[in-house]
PDB file of the backbone (N, CA, C, O) and the ligand in Angstrom, with CONECT records:
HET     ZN  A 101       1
ATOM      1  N   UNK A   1     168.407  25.188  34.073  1.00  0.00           N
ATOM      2  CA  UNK A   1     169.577  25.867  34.652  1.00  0.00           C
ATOM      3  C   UNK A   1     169.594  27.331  34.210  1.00  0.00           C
ATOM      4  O   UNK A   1     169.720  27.651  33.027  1.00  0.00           O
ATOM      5  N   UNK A   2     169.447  28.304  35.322  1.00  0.00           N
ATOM      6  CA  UNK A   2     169.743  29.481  34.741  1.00  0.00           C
ATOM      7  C   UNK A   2     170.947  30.164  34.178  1.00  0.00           C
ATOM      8  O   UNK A   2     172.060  30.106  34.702  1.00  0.00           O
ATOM      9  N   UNK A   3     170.729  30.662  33.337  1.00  0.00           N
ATOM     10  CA  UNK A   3     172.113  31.220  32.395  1.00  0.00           C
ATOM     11  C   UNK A   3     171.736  32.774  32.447  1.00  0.00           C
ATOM     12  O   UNK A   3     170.709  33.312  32.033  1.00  0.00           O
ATOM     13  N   UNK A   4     173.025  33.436  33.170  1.00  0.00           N
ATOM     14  CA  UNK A   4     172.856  35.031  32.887  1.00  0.00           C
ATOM     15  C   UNK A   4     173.781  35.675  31.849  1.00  0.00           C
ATOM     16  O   UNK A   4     174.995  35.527  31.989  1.00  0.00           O
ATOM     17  N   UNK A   5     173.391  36.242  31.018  1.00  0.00           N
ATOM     18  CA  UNK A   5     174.166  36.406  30.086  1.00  0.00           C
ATOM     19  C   UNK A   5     174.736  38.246  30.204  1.00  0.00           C
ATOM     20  O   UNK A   5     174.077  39.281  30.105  1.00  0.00           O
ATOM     21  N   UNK A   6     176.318  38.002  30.469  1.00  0.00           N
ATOM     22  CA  UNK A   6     177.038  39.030  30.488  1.00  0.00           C
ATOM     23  C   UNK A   6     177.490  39.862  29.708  1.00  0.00           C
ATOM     24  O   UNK A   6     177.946  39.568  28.603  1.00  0.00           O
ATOM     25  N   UNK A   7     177.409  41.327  30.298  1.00  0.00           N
ATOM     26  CA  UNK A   7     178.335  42.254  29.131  1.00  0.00           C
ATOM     27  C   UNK A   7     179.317  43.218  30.318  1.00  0.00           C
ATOM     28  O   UNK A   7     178.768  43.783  31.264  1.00  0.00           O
ATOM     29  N   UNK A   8     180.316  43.262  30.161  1.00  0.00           N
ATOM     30  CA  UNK A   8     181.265  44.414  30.286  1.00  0.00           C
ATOM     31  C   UNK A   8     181.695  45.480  29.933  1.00  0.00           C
ATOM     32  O   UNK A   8     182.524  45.566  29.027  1.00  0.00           O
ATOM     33  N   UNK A   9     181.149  46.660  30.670  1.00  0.00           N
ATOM     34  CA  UNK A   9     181.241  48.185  29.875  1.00  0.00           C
ATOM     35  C   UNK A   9     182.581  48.335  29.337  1.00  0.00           C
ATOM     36  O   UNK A   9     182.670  48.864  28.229  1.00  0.00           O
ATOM     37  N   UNK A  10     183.706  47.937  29.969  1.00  0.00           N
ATOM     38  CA  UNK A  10     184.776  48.469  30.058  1.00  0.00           C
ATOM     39  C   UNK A  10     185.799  47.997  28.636  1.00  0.00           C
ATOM     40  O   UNK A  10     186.484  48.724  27.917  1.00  0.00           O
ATOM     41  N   UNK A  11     185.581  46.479  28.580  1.00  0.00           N
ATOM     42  CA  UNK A  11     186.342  45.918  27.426  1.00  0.00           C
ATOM     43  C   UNK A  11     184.965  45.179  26.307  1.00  0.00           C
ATOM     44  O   UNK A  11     185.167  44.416  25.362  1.00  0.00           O
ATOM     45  N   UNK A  12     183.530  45.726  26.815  1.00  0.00           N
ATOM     46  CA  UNK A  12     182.839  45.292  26.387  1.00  0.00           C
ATOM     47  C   UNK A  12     182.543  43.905  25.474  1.00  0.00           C
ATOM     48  O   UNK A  12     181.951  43.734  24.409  1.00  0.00           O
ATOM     49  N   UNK A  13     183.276  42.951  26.451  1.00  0.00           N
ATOM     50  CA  UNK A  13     183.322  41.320  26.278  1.00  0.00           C
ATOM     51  C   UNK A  13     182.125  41.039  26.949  1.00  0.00           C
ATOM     52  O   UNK A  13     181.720  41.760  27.862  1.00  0.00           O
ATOM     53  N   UNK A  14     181.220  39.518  26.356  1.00  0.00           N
ATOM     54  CA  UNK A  14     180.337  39.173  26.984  1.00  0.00           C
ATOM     55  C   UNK A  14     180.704  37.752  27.008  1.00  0.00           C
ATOM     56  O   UNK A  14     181.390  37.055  26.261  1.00  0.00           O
ATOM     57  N   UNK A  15     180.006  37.514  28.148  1.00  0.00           N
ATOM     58  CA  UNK A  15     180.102  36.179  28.725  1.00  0.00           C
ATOM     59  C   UNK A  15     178.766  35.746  29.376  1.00  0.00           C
ATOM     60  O   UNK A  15     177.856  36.568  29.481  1.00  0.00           O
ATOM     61  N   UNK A  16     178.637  34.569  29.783  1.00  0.00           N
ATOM     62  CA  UNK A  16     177.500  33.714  30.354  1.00  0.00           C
ATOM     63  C   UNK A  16     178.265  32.742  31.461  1.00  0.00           C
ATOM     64  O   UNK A  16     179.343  32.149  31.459  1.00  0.00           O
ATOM     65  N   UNK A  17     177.266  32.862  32.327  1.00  0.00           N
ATOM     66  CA  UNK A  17     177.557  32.628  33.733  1.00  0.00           C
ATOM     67  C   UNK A  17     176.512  31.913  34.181  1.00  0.00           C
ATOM     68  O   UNK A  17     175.420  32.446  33.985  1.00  0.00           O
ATOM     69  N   UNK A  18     176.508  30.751  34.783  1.00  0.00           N
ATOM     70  CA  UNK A  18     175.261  29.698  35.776  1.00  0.00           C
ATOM     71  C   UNK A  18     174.973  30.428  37.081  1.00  0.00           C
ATOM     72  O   UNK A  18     175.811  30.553  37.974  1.00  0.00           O
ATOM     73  N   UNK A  19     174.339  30.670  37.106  1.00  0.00           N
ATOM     74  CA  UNK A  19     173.580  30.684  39.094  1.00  0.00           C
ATOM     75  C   UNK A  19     173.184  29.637  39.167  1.00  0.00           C
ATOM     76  O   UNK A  19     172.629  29.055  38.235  1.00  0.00           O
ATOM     77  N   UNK A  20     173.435  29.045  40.579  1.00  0.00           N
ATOM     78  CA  UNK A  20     172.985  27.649  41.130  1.00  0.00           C
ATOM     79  C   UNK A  20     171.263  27.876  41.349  1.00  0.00           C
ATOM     80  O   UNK A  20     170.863  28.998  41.659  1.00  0.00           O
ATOM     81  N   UNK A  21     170.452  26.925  41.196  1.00  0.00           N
ATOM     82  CA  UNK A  21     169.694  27.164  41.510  1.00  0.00           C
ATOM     83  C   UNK A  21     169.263  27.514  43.043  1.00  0.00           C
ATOM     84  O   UNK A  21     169.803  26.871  43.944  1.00  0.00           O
ATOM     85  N   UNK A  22     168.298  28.521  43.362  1.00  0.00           N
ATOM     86  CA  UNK A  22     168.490  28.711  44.607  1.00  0.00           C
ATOM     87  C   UNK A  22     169.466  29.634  45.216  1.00  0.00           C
ATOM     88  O   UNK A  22     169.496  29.766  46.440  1.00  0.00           O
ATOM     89  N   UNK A  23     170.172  30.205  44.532  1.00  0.00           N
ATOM     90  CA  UNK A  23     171.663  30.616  45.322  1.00  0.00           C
ATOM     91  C   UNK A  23     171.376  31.902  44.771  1.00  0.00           C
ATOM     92  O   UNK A  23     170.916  32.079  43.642  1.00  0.00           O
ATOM     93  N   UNK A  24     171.746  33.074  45.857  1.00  0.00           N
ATOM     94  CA  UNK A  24     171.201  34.582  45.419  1.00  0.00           C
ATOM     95  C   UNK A  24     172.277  34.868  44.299  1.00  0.00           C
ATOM     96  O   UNK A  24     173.296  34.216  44.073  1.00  0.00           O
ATOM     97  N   UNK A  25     171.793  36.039  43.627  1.00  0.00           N
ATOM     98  CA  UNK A  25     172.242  36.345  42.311  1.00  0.00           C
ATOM     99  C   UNK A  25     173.280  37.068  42.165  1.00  0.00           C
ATOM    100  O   UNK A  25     172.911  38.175  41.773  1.00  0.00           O
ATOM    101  N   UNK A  26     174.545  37.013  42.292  1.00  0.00           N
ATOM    102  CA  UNK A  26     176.074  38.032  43.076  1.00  0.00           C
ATOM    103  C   UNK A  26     175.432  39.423  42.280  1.00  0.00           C
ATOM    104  O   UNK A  26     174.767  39.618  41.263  1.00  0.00           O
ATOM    105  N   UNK A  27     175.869  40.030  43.059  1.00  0.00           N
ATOM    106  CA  UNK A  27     175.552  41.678  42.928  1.00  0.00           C
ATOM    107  C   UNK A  27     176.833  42.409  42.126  1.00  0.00           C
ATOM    108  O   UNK A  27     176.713  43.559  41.703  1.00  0.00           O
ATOM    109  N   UNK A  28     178.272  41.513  41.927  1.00  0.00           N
ATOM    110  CA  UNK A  28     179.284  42.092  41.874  1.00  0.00           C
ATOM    111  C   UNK A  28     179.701  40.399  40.633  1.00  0.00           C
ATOM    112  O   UNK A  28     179.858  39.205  40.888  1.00  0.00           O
ATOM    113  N   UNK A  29     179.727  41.199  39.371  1.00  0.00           N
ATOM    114  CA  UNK A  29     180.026  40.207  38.237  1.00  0.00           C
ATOM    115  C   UNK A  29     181.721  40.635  38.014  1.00  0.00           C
ATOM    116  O   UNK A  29     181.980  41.838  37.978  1.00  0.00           O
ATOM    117  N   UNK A  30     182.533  39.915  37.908  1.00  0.00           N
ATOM    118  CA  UNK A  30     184.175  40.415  37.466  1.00  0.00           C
ATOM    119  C   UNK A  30     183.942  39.506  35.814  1.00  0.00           C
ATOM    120  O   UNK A  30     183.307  38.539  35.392  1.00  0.00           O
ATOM    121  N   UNK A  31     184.848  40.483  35.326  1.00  0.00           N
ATOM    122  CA  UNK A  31     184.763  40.087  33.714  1.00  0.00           C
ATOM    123  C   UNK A  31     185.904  39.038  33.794  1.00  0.00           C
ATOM    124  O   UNK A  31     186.802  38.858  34.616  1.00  0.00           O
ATOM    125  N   UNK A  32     185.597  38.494  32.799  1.00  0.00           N
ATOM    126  CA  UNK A  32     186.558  37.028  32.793  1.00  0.00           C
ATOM    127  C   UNK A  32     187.588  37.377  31.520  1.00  0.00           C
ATOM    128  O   UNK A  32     188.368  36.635  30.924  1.00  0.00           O
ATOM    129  N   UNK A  33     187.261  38.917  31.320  1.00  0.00           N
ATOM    130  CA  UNK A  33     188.383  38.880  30.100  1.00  0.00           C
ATOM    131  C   UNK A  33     189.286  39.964  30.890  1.00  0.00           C
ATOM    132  O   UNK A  33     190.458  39.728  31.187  1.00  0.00           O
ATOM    133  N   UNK A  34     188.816  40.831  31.114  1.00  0.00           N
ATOM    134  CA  UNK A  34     189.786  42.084  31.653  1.00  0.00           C
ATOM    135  C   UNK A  34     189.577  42.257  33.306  1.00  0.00           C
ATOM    136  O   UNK A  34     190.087  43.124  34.016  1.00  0.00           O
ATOM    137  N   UNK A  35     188.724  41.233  33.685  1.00  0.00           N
ATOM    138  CA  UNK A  35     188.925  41.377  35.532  1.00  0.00           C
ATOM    139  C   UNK A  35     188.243  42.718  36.112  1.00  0.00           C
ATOM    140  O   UNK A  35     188.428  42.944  37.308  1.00  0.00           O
ATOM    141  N   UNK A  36     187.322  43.795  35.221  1.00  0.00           N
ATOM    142  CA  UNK A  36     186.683  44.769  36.152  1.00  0.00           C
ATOM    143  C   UNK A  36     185.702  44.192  36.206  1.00  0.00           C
ATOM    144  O   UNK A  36     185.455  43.162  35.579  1.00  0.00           O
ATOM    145  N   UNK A  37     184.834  44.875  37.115  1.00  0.00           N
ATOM    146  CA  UNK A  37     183.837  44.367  38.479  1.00  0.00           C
ATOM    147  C   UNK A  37     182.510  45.139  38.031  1.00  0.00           C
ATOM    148  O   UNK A  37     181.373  45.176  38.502  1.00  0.00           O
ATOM    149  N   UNK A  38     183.136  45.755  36.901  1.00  0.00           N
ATOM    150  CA  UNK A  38     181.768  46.523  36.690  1.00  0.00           C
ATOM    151  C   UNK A  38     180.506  45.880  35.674  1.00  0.00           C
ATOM    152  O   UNK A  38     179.384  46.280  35.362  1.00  0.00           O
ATOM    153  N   UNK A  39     181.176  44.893  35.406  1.00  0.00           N
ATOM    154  CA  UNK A  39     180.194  43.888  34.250  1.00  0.00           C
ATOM    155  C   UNK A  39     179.037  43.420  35.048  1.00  0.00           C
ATOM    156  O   UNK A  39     179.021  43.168  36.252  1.00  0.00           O
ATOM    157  N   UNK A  40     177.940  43.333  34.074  1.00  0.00           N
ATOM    158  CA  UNK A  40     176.996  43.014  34.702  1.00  0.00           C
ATOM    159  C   UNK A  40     175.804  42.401  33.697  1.00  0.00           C
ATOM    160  O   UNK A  40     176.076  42.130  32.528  1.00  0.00           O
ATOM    161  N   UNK A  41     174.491  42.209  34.234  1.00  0.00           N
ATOM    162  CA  UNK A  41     173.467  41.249  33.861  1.00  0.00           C
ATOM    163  C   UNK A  41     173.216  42.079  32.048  1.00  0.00           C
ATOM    164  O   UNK A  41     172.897  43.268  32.053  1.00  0.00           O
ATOM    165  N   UNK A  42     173.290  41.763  31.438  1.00  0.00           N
ATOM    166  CA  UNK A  42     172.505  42.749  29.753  1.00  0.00           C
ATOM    167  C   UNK A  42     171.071  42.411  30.341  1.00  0.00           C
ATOM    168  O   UNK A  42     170.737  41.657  31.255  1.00  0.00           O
ATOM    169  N   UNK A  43     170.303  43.276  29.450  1.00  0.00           N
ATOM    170  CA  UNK A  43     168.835  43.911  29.577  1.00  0.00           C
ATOM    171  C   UNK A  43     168.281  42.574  29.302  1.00  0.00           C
ATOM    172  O   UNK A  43     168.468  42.062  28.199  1.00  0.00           O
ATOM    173  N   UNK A  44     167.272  41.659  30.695  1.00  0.00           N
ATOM    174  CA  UNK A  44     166.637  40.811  29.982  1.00  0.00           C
ATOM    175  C   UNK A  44     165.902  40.602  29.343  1.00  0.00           C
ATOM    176  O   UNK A  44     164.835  40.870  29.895  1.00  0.00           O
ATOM    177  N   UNK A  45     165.665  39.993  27.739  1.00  0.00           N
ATOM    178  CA  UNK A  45     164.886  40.444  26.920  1.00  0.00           C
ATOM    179  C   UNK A  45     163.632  39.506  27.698  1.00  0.00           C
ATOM    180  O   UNK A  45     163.894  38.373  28.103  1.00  0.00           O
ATOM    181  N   UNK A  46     162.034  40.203  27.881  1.00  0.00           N
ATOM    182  CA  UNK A  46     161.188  39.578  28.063  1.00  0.00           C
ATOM    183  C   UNK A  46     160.262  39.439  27.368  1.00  0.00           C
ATOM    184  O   UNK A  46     160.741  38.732  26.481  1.00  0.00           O
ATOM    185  N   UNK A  47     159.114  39.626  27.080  1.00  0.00           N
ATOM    186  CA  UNK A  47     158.160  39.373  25.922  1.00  0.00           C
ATOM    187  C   UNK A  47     158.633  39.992  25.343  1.00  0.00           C
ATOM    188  O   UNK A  47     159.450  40.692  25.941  1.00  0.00           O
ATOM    189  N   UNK A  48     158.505  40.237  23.714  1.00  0.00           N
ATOM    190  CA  UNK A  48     158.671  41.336  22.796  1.00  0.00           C
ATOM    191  C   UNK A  48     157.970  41.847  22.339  1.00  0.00           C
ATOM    192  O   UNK A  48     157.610  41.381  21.259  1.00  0.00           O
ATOM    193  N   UNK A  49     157.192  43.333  22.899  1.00  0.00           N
ATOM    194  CA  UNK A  49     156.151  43.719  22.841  1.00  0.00           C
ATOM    195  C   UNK A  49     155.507  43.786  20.602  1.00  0.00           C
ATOM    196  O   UNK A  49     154.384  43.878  20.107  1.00  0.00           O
ATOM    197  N   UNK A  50     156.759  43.692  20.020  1.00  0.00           N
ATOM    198  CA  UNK A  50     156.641  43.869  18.924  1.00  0.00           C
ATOM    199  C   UNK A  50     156.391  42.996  17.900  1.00  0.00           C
ATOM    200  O   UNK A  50     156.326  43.099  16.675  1.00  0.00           O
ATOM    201  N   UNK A  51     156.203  41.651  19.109  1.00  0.00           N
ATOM    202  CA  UNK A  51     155.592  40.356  17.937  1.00  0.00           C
ATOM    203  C   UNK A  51     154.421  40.253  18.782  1.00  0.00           C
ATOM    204  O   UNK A  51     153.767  39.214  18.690  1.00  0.00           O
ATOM    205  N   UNK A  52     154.088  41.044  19.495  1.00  0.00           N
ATOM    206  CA  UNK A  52     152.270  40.470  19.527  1.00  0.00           C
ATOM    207  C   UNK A  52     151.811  41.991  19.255  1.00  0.00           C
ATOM    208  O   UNK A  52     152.374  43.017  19.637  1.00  0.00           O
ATOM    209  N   UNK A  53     150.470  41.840  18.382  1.00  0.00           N
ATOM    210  CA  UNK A  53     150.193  42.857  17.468  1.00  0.00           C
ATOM    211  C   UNK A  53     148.215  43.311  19.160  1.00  0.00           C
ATOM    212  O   UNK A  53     147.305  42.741  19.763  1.00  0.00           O
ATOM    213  N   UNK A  54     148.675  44.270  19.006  1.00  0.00           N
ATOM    214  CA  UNK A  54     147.880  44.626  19.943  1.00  0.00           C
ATOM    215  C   UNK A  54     146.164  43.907  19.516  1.00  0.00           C
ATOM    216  O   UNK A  54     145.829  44.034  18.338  1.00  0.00           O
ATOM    217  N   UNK A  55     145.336  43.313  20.318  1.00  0.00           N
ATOM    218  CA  UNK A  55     144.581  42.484  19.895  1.00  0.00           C
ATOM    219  C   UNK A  55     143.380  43.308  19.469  1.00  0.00           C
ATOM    220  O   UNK A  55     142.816  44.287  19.958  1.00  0.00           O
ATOM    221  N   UNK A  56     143.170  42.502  18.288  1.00  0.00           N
ATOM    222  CA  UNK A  56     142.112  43.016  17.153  1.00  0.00           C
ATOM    223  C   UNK A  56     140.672  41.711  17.823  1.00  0.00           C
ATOM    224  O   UNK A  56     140.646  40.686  18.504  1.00  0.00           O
ATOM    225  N   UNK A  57     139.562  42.708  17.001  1.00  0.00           N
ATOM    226  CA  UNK A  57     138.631  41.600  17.241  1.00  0.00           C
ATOM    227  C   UNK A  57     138.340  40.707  16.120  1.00  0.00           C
ATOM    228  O   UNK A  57     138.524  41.202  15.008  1.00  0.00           O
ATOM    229  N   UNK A  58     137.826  39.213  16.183  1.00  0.00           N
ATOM    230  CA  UNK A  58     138.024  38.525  14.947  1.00  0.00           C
ATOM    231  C   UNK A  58     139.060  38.131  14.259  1.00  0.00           C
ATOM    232  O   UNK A  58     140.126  38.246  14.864  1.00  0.00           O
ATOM    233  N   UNK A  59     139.122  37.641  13.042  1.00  0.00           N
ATOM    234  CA  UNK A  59     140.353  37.075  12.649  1.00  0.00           C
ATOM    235  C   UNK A  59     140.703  38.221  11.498  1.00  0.00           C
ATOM    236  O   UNK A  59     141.754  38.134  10.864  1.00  0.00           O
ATOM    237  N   UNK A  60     140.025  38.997  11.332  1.00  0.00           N
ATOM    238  CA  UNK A  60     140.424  39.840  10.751  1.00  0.00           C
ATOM    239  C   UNK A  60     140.142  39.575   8.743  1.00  0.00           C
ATOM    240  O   UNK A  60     140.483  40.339   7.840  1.00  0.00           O
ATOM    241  N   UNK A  61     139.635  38.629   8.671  1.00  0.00           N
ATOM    242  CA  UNK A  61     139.753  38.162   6.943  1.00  0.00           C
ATOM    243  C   UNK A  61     138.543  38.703   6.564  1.00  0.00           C
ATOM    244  O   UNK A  61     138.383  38.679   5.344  1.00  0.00           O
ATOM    245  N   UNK A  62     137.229  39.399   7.485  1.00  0.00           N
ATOM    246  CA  UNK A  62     136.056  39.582   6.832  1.00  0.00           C
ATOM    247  C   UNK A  62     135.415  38.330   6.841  1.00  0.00           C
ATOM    248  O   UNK A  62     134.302  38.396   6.321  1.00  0.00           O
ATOM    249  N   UNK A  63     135.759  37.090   7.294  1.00  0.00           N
ATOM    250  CA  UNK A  63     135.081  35.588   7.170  1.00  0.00           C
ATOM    251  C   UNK A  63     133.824  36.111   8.698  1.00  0.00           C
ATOM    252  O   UNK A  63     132.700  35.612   8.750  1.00  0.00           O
ATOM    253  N   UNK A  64     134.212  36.919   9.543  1.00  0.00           N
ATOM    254  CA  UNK A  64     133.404  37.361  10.769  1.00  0.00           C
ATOM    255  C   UNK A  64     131.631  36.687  10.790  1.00  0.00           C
ATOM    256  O   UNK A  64     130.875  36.966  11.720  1.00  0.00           O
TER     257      UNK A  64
HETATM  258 ZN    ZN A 101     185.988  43.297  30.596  1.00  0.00          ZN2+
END
């Protein structure tokens, strides 16, 4: 089940919200604490470029 996880500029409350599967993604989020329209998706975190260490050759111990 997808979960989009919300933030609101305005009263900067976050919330989480289901999309049905299949069902387009509303373009227009209303905050569930203060009711503006301007809330929307937070930055989805995707890989994290900072836990994979750019690839070395070998294992690195000198065992090579
Ligand atoms: Zn709000």
């Amino acid at each position: 089940m997808p979960v989009w996880e919300l933030a609101c500029p305005d009263c900067g409350h976050t919330f989480r919200s289901l999309v049905m599967e299949g069902a387009r993604v509303p373009t227009v989020w209303v905050c569930s604490a203060c009711g503006s329209r301007r809330a929307g998706p937070r930055s989805v975190e995707a890989a994290d470029p900072f836990t994979t260490r750019p690839g070395g050759s070998g294992c690195g111990c000198g065992c090579g």
